[in-house]
Steps between C-alpha positions, in 0.01 A plus 500: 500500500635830413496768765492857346584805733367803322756832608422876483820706412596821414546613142735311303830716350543487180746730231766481232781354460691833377275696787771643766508323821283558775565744810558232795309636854749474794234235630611297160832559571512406876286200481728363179863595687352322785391182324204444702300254280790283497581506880181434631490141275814409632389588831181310448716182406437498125782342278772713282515236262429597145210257430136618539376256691558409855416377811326692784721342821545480830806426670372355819536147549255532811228505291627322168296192610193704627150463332334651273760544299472725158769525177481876446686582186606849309488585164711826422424709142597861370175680401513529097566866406365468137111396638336719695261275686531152550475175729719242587355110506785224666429173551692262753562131430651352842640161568556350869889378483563316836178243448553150637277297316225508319364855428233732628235739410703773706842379332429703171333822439406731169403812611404846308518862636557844313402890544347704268586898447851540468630812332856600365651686761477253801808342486556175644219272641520219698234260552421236725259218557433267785378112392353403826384132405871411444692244719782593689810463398759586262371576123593578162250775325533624132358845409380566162325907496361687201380890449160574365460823384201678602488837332122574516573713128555194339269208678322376111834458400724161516639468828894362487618361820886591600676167643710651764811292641399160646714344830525221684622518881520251756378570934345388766127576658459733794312477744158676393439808744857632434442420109192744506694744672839500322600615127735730273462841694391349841677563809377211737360656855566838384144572587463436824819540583458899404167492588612412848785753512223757399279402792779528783599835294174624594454375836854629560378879333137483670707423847678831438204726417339407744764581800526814284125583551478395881367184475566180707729316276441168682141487468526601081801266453229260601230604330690489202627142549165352549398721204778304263333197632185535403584766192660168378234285533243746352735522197453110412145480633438811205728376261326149509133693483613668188603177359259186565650349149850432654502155650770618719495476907498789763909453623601519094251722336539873462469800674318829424592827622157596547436208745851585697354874528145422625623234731808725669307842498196330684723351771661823523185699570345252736825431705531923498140510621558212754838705631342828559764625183370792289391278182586740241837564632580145462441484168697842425795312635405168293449655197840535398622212632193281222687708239796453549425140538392499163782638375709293604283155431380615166911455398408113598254475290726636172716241572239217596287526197206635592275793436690520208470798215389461164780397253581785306737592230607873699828620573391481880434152482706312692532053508267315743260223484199392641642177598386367121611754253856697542460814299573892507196622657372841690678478869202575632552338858812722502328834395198438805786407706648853411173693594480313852817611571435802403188538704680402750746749563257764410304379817728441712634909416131580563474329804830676689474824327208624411204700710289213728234397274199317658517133554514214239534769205844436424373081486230599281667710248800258540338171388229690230801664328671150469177317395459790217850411351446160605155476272651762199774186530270216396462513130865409441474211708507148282185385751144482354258709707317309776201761512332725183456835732720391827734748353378794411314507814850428740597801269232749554460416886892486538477849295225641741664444797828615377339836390309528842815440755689752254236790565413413843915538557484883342236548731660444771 
């Protein structure tokens, strides 16, 4: 069965041969001297060797006997720069090396993937593929991968397939949960590794506003502990809500934002309340600290392959995947990672220098401002929408509020 991925992108580049070169941007210049396609797949494991197939491994012997097991392969292409759209169709034809007698079902595999929407101007691709109904062990898998154009200008007339270079590679299965996880581009437990460093970051930041501001630091060191907890739990509890199609259980499935943030800012309030602490001041102080939280974590999820931006053909592109296709495509964990920072700092410098302003505005224009860049964000995310309004109306309440805590602020 053939799995087609259909991509957005930017517009493709196109121009002469005897036009004169193109003006690089210092972001083109910094990313290329820096080579950071290239040293996040060697980070992420992936081979140097010059064939375009290999194997998606694991070098941890722990779990090299541990079922399920999955042979996750890579198929690596340069986008054609004389098309300007096509897809990519590969099929995989596997063969179990190490049986002892008498084959299996599981000991051989033909498998077909592709992704539609590639246009000149993103580079190198890399895809992978998991086969999931595969024995473990070690195998040998051939790769045979043709380009379709798909030029909607031209769809009555004859369509030519491209045979692009076929491979044949020899690996081992892995065991399955790190197989879905790992791939060309993929960092394994950057996530929560940064997403962790982000929440002691704030923790650590909300500590110090709040000694700043005369508050017990005890008591909201605390709070926000139990707040983690449960902000944690919230964000899997939401996460699995907003996706009842994943078979996936509650320890290994997701985590929304959304759910961390109603789950931490209700414990917050009520444990405030419960204190005798002036609610709104509380979440002054924790405002920052969610921000810069996200700041920090969003960097996890660059390099862990989600939330990932639309491929794109743009000079500001830079090389990620999604943890199936490795592509250039709109950083756009890295740009909302920018604007929490941002908001960050400009809180905090609100908080210690300017006039008292009544409690919880700095929260409330704090966390609408983000979810307004955080919303204007979404379209260049490679996710489908979950909702046909959810939105727009995040946008215009987010917008609202935002507008509100700046005029009540000048009228103070």
């Amino acid at each position: 069965m053939l799995t087609n991925t259909t991509t957005a992108a930017a517009r493709s580049t196109s121009g002469s041969h005897l036009s004169p070169p193109k003006r690089r941007s210092l972001w083109t210049v910094v990313t290329g001297a820096l080579r950071i396609g290239p040293v996040l797949a060697r980070l992420s494991g992936a081979s140097t060797k010059a064939s375009p197939l290999e194997f998606v491994a694991f070098d941890w012997s722990v779990l090299a006997s541990v079922e399920p097991q999955d042979v996750a392969l890579t198929y690596w292409f340069d986008v054609d720069e004389n098309w300007d759209t096509y897809g990519v169709a590969v099929k995989f034809t596997g063969r179990r090396i190490d049986v002892k007698g008498k084959p299996e079902s599981g000991d051989a595999f033909r498998v077909a993937t592709g992704i539609d929407g590639l246009k000149r101007g993103m580079g190198r691709v890399a895809l992978t593929h998991r086969v999931s109904d595969a024995n473990p062990g070690r195998w040998k898998v051939d790769a045979a991968a043709e380009a379709i154009p798909q030029n909607a200008k031209h769809r009555n007339r004859p369509v030519t397939p491209h045979r692009l270079s076929s491979a044949v590679a020899t690996g081992t299965s892995v065991y399955a949960p790190v197989a879905r996880q790992r791939a060309p581009g993929i960092i394994l437990g950057a996530w929560p590794a940064l997403v962790g460093l982000g929440a002691l970051a704030g923790v650590a930041l909300q500590s110090t506003l709040a000694r700043a501001v005369g508050l017990p630091v005890t008591r909201v060191l605390l709070l926000a502990l139990a707040s983690c907890l449960v902000g944690i739990v919230g964000a899997k509890v939401y996460y699995r809500l907003t996706h009842l199609g994943e078979k996936t259980g509650l320890l290994v499935t997701g985590a929304s934002l959304q759910g961390f943030v109603i789950g931490a800012i209700t414990v917050l309030a009520l444990g405030s309340a419960l204190w005798r602490l002036p609610v709104g001041t509380v979440l002054d102080v924790t405002a920052p600290a969610l921000l810069l939280g996200q700041a920090i974590g969003r960097i996890g999820c660059f390099f862990g392959g989600c939330c990932t931006g639309l491929p794109t053909t743009s000079r500001w592109g830079l090389w990620s995947s999604d943890r199936r296709i490795g592509v250039k495509r709109v950083p756009v964990q890295l740009m909302e990672s920018a604007s929490a920072a941002v908001l960050a700092v400009s809180s905090v410098a609100i908080l210690r220098f300017a006039a008292p302003l009544p409690q919880g505005l700095v929260f409330v224009g704090g966390l609408s401002a983000y979810l307004v860049v955080r919303q204007l964000l979404f379209p260049l995310r490679g996710l489908p929408r979950k909702t046909a309004h959810g939105r727009i109306i995040t946008l215009a309440v987010a917008s609202a509020a935002l507008v509100g805590a700046a005029f009540t602020a000048f009228l103070n």
